[in-house]
C-alpha positions in Angstrom: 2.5 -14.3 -56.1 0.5 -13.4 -52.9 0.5 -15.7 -49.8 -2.9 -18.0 -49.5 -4.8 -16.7 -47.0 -4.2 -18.5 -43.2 -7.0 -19.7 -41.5 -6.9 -20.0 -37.6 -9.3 -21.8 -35.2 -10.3 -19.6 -31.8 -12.9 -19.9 -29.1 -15.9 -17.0 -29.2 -14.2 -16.3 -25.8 -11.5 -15.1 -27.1 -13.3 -13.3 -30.2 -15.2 -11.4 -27.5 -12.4 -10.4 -25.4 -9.9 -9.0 -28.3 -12.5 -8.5 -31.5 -10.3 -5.4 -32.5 -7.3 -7.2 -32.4 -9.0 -10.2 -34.7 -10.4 -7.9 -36.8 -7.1 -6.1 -38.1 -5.4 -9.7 -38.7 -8.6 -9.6 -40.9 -7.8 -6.7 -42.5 -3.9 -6.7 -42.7 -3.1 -10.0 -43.0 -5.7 -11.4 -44.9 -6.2 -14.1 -42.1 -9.4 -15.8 -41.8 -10.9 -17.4 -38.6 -12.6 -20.3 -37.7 -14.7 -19.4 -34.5 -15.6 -22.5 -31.9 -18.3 -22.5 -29.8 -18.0 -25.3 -27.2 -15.8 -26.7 -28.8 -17.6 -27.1 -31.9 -17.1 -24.7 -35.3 -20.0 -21.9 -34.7 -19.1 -19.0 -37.2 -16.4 -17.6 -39.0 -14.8 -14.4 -39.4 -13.5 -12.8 -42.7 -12.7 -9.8 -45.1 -15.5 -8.2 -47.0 -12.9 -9.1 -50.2 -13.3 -13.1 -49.3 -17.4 -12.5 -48.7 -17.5 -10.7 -52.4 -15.0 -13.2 -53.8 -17.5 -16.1 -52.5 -21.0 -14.7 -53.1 -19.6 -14.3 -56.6 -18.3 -17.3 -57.2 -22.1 -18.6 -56.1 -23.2 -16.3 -58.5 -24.7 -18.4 -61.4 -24.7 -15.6 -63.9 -21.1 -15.6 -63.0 -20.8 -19.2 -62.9 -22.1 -19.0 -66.6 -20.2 -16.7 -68.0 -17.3 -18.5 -66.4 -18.5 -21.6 -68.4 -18.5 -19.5 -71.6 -15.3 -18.3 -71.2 -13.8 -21.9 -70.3 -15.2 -22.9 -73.8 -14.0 -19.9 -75.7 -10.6 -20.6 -74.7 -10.7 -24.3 -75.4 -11.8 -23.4 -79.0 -8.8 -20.9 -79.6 -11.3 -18.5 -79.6 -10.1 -16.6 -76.8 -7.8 -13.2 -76.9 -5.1 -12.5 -74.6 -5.4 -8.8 -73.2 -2.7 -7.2 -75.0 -3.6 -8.4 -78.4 -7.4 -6.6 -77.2 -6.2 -3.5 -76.1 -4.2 -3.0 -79.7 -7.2 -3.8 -81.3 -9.2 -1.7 -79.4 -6.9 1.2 -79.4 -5.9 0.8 -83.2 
């Protein structure tokens, strides 16, 4: 199972002084940051996976089909992938 994402909290000092740096934990360790602006949270900085992931989950034609899904599979109805792919491929 992959690791949860970390999330960090940094100053926009420091984002402006080593935004290469910032931006590869991004990108190889999935991390996400929390940027501060005065002390206060200002912004945050993630992968363009995470983005995706969230605008899609905001999605309400996702967010329905999601719901249909969730009903399928509470009235049996749903198919586990395997037993699909058989029946597609017989």
């Amino acid at each position: 199972m992959a690791d949860s994402p970390v999330t960090k909290t940094v100053s926009a000092g420091i984002v402006r002084t080593q935004l290469d740096s910032l931006l590869e934990e991004v990108g190889r360790k999935k991390t996400r940051f929390l940027i501060t602006k005065g002390g206060k949270p200002a912004a945050v900085l993630l992968s363009v996976t995470d983005l995706d992931d969230l605008l899609e989950e905001l999605d309400p034609e996702f967010q329905k089909s999601l719901k249909v899904a969730d009903r399928e599979y509470r009235s049996s109805r749903a198919v586990a992938l395997r037993d699909y792919i058989k029946r597609q491929g017989a």
